[in-house]
Every structure is written in C-alpha cells, then in structure tokens.
DOVEXRO-185620 format. One record per residue: residue in three letters; x, y, z of N, C-alpha, C, O in turn. Coordinates in steps of 0.2 Angstrom, whole numbers, plus 5000, padded with zeros to 4 digits. Example, Ala and Ser with C-alpha at 12.3 -4.5 7.8 and 13.67 -1.06 7.14 Angstrom:
ALA506649725039506249785039506649845039507149835042/SER506449895035506849955036506450005039506750065040/
end
This chain:
UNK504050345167503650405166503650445173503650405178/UNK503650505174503550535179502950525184502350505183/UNK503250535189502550505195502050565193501450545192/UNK502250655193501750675193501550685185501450735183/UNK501450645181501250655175500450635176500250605181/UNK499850665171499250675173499050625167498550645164/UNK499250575164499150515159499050455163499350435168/UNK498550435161498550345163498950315163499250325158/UNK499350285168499850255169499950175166500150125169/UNK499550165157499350125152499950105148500050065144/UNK500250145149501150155145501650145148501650155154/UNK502350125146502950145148503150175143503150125139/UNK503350215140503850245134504550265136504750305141/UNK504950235132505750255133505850335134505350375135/UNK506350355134506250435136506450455129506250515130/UNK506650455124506550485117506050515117505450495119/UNK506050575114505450585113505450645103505650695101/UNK505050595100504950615095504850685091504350705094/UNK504950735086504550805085504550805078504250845075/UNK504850735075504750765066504850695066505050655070/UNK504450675058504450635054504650655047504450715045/UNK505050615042505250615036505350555031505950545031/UNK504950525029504850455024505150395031504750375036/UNK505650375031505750285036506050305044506250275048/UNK506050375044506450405051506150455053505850505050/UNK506250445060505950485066506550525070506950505073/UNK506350595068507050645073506650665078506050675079/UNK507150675084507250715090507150785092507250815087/UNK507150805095507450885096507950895096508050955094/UNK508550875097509050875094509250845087509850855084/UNK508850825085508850805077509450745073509750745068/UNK509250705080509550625079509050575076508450565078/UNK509250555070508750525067508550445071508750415076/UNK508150425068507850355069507750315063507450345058/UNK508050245063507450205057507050185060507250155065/UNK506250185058505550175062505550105059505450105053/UNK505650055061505149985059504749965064504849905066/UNK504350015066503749965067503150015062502649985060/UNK503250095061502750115057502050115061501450105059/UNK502250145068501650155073501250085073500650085073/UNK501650025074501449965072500849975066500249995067/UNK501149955061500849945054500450005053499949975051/UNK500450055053499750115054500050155047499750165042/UNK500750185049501250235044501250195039501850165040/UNK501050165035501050115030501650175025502150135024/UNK501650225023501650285018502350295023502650345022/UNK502450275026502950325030502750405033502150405033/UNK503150455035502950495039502950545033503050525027/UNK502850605035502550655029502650665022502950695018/UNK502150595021502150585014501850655009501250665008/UNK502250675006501850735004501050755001500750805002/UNK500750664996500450664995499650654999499050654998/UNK500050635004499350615012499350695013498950735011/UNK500150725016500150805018499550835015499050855019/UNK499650855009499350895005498450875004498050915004/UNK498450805003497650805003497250815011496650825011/UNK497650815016497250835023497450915024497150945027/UNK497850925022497851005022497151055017496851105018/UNK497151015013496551055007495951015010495451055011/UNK495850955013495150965016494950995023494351015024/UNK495751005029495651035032495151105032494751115037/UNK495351145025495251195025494451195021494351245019/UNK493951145021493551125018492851095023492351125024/UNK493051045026492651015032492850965034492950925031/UNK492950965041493150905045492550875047492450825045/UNK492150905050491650835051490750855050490550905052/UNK490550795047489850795047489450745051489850705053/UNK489050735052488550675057488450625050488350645044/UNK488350565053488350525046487550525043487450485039/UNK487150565045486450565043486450615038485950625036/UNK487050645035487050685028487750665024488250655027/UNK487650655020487950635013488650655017488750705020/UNK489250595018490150625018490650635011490950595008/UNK490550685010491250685005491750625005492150615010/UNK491850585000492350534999492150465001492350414999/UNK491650465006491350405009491350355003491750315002/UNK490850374998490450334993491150314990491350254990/UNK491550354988492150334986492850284986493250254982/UNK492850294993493150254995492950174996493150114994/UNK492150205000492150114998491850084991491550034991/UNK491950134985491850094979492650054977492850004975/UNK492850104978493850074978493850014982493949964978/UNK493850014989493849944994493649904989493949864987/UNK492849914987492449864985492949824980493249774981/UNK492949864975493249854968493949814971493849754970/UNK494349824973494949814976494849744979495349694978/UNK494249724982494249644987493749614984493549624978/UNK493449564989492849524986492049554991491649524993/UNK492149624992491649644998491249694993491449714988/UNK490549694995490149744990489849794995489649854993/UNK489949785002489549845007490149855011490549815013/UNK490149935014490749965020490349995024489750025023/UNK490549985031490450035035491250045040491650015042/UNK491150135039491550175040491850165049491350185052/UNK492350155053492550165058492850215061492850275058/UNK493250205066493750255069494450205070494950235072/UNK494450135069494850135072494750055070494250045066/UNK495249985073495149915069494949885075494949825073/UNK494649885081494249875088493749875086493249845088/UNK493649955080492649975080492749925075492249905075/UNK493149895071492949865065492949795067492549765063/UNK493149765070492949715074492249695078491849645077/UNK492049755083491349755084490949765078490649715077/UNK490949795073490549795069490549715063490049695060/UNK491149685063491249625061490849575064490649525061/UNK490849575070490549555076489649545074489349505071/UNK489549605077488849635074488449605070487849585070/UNK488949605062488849585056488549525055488049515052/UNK488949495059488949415060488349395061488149345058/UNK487849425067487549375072486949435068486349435070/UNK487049475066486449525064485949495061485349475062/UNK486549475054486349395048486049355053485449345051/UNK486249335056485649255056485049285061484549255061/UNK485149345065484749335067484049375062483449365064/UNK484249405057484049435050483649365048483049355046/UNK484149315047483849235044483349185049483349125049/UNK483149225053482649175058483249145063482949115068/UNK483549145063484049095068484449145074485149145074/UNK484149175078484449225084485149195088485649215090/UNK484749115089485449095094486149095091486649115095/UNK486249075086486949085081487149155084486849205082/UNK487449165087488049215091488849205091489349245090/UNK488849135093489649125095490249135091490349085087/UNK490449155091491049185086491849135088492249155093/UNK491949085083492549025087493249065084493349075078/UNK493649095089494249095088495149075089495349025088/UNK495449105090495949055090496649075096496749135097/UNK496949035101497449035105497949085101498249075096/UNK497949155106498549185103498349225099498849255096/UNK497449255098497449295093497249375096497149385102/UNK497349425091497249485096496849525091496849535085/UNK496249545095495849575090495549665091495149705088/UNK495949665096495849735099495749755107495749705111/UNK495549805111495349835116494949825121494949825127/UNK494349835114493749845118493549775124494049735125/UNK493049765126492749715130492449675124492349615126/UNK492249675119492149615115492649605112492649555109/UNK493349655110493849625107494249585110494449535107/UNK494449595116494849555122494349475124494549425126/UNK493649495121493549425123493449375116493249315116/UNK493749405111493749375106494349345106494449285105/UNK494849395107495749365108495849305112496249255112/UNK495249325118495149255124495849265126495949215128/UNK496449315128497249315131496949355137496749415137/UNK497049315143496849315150497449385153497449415159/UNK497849405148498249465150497649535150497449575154/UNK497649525145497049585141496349575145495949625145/UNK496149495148495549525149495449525159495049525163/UNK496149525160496049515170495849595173496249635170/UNK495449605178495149625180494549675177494449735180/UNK494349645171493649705167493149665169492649685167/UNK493049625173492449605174492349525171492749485170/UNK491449525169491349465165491649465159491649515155/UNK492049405157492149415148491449425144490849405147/UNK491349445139490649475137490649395132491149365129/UNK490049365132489949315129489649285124489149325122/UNK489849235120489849215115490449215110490449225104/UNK490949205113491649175110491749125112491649105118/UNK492049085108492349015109493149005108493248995102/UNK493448995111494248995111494548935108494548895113/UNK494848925102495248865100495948855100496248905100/UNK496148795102496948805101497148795092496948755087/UNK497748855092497848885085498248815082498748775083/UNK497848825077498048755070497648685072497848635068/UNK497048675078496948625081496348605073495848635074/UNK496348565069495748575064495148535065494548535063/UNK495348485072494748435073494548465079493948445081/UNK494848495082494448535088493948585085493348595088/UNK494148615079493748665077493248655074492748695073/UNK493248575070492448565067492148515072491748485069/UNK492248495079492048485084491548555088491048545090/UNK491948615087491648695091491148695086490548705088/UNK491148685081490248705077489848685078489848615077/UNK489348715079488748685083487948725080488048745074/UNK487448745083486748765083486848835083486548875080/UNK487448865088487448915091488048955087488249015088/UNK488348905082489148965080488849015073488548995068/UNK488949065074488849115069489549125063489549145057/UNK490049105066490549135061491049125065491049125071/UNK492049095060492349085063492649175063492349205059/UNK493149195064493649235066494249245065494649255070/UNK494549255061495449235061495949265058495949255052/UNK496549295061496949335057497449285052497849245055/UNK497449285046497949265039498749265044499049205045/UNK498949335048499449315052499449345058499449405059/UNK499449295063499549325070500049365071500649355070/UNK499949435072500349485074500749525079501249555079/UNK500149495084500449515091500549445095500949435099/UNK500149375092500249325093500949285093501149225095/UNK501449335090502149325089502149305081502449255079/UNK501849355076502049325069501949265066502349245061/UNK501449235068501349175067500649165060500049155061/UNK500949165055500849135048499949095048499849075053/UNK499649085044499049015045499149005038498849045035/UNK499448955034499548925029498948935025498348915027/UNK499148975017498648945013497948905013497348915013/UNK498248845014497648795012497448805021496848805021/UNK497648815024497248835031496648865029496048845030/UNK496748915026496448945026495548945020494948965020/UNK495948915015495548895010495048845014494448835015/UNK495648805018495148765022494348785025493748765023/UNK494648815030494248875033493648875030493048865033/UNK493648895023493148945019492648895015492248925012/UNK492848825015492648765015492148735020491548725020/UNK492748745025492048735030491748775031491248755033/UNK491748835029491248885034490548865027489948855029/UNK490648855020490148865015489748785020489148785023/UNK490148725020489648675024489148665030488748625031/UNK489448715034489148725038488648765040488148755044/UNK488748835035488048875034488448945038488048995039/UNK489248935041489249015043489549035042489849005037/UNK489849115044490349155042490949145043491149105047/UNK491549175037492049185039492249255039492149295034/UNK492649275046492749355045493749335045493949285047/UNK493949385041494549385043494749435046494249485046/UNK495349455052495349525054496149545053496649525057/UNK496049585046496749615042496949695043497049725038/UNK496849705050496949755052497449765052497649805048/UNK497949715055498749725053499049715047499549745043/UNK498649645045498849615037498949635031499349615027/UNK498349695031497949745025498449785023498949795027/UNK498549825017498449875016499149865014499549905017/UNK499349805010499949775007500549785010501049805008/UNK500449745019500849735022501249665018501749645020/UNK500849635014501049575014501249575008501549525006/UNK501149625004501449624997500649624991500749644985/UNK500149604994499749594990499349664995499649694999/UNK498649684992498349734995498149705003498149735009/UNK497949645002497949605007497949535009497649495005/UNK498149515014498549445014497949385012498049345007/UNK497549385014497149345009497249325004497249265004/UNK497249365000497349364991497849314988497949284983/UNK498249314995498749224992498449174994498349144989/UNK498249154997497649094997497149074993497149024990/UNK496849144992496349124986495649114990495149104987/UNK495649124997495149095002494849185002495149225005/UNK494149195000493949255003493449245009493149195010/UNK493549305012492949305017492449315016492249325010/UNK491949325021491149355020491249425023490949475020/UNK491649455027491549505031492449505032492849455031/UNK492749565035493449605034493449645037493049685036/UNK493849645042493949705047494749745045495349715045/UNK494549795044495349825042495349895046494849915050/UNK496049935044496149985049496850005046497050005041/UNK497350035053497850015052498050085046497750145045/UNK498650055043498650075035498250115033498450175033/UNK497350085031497150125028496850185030496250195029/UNK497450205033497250315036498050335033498150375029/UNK498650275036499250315033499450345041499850385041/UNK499150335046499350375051498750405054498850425060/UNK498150415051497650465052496850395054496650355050/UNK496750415060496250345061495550335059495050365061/UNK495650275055495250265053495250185051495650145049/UNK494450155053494450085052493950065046493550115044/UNK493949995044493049975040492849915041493249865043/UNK492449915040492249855042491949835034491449875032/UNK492249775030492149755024491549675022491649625025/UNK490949675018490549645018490449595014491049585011/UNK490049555011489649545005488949555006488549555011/UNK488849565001488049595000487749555004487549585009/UNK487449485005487149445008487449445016487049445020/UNK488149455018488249445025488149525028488049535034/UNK488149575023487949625025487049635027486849695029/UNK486449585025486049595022485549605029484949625028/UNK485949605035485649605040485649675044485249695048/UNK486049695041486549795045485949835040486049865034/UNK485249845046484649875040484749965045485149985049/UNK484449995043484350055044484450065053484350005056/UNK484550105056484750135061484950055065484950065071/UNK485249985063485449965066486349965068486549925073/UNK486549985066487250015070487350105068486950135065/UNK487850125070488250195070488850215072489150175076/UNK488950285072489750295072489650395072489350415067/UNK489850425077489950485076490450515071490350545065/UNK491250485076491550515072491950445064492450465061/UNK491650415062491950375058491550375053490950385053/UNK491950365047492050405040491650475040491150495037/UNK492150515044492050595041492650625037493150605037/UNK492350665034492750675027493650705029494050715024/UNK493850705035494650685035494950635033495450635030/UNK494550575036494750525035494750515029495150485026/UNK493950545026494050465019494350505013494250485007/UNK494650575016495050615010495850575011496250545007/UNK495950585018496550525019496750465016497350455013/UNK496050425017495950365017496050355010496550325009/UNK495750375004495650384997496450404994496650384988/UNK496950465000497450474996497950414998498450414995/UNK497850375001498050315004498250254997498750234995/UNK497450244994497450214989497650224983497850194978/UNK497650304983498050344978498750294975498850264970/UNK499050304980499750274982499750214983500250184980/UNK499450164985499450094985499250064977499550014975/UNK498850094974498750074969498750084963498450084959/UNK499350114963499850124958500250074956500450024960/UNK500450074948500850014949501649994948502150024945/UNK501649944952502349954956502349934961502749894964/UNK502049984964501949994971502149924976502649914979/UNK501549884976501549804978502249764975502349714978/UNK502449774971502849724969503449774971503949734970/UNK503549814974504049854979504049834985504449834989/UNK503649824985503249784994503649704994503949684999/UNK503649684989503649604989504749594989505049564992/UNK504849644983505649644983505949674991506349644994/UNK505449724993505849745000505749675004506249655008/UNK505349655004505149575007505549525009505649495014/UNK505949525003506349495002507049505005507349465008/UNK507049585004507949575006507849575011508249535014/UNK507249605017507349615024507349545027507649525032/UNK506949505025507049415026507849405028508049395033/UNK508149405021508949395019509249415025509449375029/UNK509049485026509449495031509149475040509349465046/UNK508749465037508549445047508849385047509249365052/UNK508749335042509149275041509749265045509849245050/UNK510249305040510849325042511049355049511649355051/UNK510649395052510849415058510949355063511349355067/UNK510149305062510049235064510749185066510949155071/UNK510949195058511749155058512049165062512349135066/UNK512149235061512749275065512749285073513149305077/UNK512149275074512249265082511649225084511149255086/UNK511849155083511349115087511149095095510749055098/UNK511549145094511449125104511149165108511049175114/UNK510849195103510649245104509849255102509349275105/UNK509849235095509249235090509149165088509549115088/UNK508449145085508049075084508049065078508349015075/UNK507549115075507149095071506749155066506349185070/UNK506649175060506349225056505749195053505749165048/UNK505049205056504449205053504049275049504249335049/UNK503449265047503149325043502949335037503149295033/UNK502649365036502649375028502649465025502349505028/UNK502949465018503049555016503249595020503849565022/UNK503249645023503549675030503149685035502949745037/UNK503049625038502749585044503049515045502849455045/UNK503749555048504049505049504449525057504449575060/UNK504649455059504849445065505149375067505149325065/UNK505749405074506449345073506149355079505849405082/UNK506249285082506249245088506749255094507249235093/UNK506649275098507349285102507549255107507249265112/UNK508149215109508249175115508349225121508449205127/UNK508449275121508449305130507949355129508049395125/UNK507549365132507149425133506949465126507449485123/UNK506549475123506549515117506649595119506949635115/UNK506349615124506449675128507049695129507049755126/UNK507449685131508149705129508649715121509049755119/UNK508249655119508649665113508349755110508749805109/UNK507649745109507249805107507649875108507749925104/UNK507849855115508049915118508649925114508849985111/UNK509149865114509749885113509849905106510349935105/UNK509249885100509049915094509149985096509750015096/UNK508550005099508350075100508950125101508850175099/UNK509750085105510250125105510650125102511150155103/UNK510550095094510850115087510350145084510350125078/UNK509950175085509350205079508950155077508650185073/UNK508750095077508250065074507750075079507950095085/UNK507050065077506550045082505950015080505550035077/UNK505949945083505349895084505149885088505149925093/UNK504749815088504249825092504149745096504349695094/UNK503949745101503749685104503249635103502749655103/UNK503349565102502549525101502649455105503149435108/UNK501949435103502149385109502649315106502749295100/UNK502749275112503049205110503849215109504249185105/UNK503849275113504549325113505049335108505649325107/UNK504349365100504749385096504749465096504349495099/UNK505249485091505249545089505149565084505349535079/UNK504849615084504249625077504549685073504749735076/UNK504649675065504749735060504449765056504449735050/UNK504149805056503549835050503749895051503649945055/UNK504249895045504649955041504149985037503649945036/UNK503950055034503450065030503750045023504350045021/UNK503050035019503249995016503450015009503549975005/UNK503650115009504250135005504650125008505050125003/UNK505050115013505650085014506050075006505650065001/UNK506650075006506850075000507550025001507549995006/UNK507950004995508449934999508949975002509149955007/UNK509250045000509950065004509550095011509750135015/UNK509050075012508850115023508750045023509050025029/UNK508449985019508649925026509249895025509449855029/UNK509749925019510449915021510749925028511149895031/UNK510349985028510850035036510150005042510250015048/UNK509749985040509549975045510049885047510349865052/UNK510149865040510649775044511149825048511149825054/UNK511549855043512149875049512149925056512549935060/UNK511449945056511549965063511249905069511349905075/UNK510949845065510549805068511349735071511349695075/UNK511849755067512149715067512749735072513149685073/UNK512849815074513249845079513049835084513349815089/UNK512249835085512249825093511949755094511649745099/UNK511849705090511949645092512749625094512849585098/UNK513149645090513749625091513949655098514549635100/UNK513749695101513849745106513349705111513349715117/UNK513049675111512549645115512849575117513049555123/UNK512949555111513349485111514349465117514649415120/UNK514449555115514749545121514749535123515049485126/UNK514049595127514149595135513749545139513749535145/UNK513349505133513149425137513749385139513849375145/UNK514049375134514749345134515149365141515349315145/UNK515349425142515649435147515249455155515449475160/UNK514449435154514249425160514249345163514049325168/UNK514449315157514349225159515049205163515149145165/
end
C-alpha cells in the first residue's frame, strides 16, 4: 500500500482492485474476471448481485434506513421468528457484526447466572486455536497471543483449553465456569472439524454440570455446511448461537440466538445496539432466508460439497510436494500446504481464483454457495495451471 495512503496500516491488499460483482466472479476495471472463493470469507454466501438481495435493499432504501431500537423495526420480529423456527432458539438480539454477537453470547451467559443467584459464574472455557472475533473480549476468548499482543490486559474470565483435550476440559469446570464456547469447525484455526459425538459430547456435559453451551457459527451458519447450520449434523443444540457472516449476503449484520431460559437473564435496558437490526439489515437479512429456504437450495450446497472435495482431493494427488491434505466440511473447505500457503494463494490469485489464508498453513475455500458444478470445473482447471506453473518453478529452484 502506498506510504501516503490515509488507512490504518491493518491490511496488505494485493493491487487488484475490484469495481463489479456478478454471481461467483469479481471484475476489474479492465474487466478481467475473478473466481471469488473466499465470498468475502463466508459473508457473499448469495454470491455478488444477487438480484433478489439487489431489489429488496433498493425498495427499502427508498423507505427507511434507520430507527433507534426504542421504536418498533420493520422485519426485526420477522426475522427472528424465521431463525427461531429454523434452530432450537426462541429469543434474538439483533447485531452489526459476529464480534457484537459474541459479546452478546458472552453477556448472555454470565447475565444467566448471575440472574440465578450465582454472580461468580463468569468464565467462559474455550479452545486452542479458536477465533471468535476483534474485539477485546473476542481476542481473549480466542486466547491467540497474535491477536491479543500489545492491547493491554487480556479482559478476564476465559479459560483456554488445548483443542480435543476432553479430560482437561472436565478438569476446567469449576464454581466459577458459566458456559463452554466452541466453533462446530475451526475456521481461521486452519479448518479444523470437532466431530459429531464431540460435540453431542459437549452438550452432555454442559446439562451435568449446570452450564452453558454457546456455539459460534458465524462462519458455519447460514448453510455453509450444507445444513442451515453446522450443528444440525450432530444433533447437539446449543443454549445460545452467535451467527453473522452470510446472514446479510454481504450487508452487516450479526444475532445473537437463545433459549428462552438462557435468554431469561437479557431483562430490559440490559444490553443494546444503535446501529443493529435496523430495518436494511433485517429487509436483507430476511431476503437472505428467502433464498436459503427454499427447496433445493441446501441440497445444492451438499452436491457442490462434494465435487469441490473431489477435486481438491485430486489436486492433492497431483502434486504432493506440494500439498497435504483436504479438510472441512460443505464449502468450508481447506488443503493443507507444504511451502508457505502465502504464495501458493498468490500464485492462485494469478490464474483468477482467489482464496484465502488460515492458520496451521492452510488454504481456505468458501466459494458462494450458488457456485454451480461447471465454475468449480474452471475453477479445478485454473487451480491446476498454476500449481503446475508453481510446481515448476520450485522444481527448477532446487
């Protein structure tokens, strides 16, 4: 980036620079296309001007963008009758974003007990590797020493587990734990999966114990994984749900998802939100589900699932000296890389694909999730010109 640019210097961005979208590709000003598989990391769920998102934020444009949440919002009630109906949650509160929906997951948690006579219940146990947002309580939820060096104190009451450890974690429960925390699949943690019965697990202990469990399916949600959300294969529900992501389609917006009883603590003027669920959003957010829940939809999710597996598989084969291993699930998926994923990324980026970086040096793909089978055809064969162009020139640097 330029020295004299007047932006936080919080980014690197390649020098492409974007000016249209149309369904799975991003053009230039010269009007070279892109295939997007990251989807603004999981966000374009709908891909780029879908026309039925287009069309309902253009008519509420022209109607109202924003109210204070102290007066009735157009679509609010609706939306979260949808979520409700849709999950195992009976109460929403509205965010801007899946960090606000984490603090408020957060909130949730220890509001409850401390609603039930038990104030000390605070600590929130979660897991090596996990990422749960920005903010200063989200960075100390994640506990990654990247995110949280120089902000100061870490904000307290999290407890940090090593991921998959199960006797460590019914060792952490204690007087003081309110609820554990845990993404269905690590996303920035490098795509890392937590098995079904993990997870049922979980939901096991948390009933014997007396606490919460929150999932945070901010990336997960909104039938990344084929299901509306990743949970749903398990069969393990939560008390509390942090999502985002997807459900704006592009347009920000977060919720924070309950049950009636784990919500039963969130009383009157105990939390709020300026700008979150005003009626952009939740005309967005609403045309969002328009489209996910129809039928079909998800089970198009689940076949795209499939081939793009196949083929990352296949790339795998074809150049092991290169690549590991393919983890994930629906389109959140992600190959392992033996030199730098950073380069590889790049050298994507110079055939027209473009992904995304995660940790544990994988490389992450969340194609939106109309992708259709002939765009990840061409996305294999552009993926397969510049690995074999990569494959070169390692070859001829050794």
């Amino acid at each position: 980036m330029s020295s004299n640019s007047h932006l936080y210097a919080t980014y690197a961005p390649p020098e492409q620079e974007f000016v249209r979208g149309e369904g799975v590709r991003l053009y230039d000003a010269k009007d070279r296309d892109w295939l997007d598989c990251t989807s603004g990391i999981a966000v374009s769920a709908l891909g780029y001007s879908h026309p039925h998102l287009v069309e309902t934020l253009q008519e509420q444009s022209g109607k109202l963008w924003h109210l204070s949440n102290i007066f009735k919002v157009p679509g609010q009630e609706r939306l979260a009758a949808r979520l409700c109906q849709a999950t195992f949650a009976d109460r929403v509160f509205f965010s801007n974003s899946g960090a606000e929906a984490i603090e408020c997951a957060v909130k949730t948690a220890r509001r409850y007990f401390y609603s039930k006579g038990e104030p000390q219940r605070i600590d929130i146990l979660t897991f090596e590797g996990a990422f749960h947002g920005r903010t200063l309580a989200a960075i100390a939820a994640g506990g990654q020493e990247k995110y949280l060096e120089g902000f100061g104190p870490k904000a307290p009451g999290f407890v940090h587990l090593p991921f998959g450890d199960h006797e460590a974690l019914k060792a952490a429960i204690g007087e003081t734990t309110a609820a554990i925390l845990i993404e269905p699949i690590q996303g920035e943690g490098g795509i890392r999966p937590v098995p079904a019965q993990c997870l049922r697990g979980l939901r096991e202990l948390c009933d014997e114990a007396g606490i919460l469990l929150i999932f945070d399916e901010i990336q997960t949600g909104m039938g990344r994984t084929g299901k509306l959300f990743a949970y749903e294969w398990s069969g393990a529900e939560p008390d509390i749900m942090a999502i985002a992501k997807g459900l704006g389609g592009g347009f920000p917006i977060g919720a924070c998802l309950a049950t009636e009883e784990a919500a039963s603590g969130m009383t009157l003027a105990s939390h709020g939100t300026t700008f979150g669920g005003g009626p952009l959003a939740m005309a967005v957010g609403n045309a969002v589900l328009d489209v996910m829940l129809e039928d079909g939809f998800l089970e198009h999710v689940r076949e795209m699932a499939k081939l793009l597996r196949q083929q990352l598989a296949q790339l795998v084969d074809t150049y092991p000296d290169l690549l590991e291993d393919v983890r994930g699930e629906g389109l959140l998926q992600g190959v392992k890389a033996k030199i730098p994923n950073t380069e590889i990324i790049a050298q994507f980026r110079k055939h027209g694909v473009l992904t995304v970086a995660a940790g544990d040096n994988v490389i992450r793909f969340l194609p939106p999730l109309i992708v259709t089978a002939e765009e990840l055809r061409e996305v294999r064969d552009r993926l397969d010109l510049a690995m074999a162009e990569l494959a070169g020139a390692v070859a001829g640097a050794k």
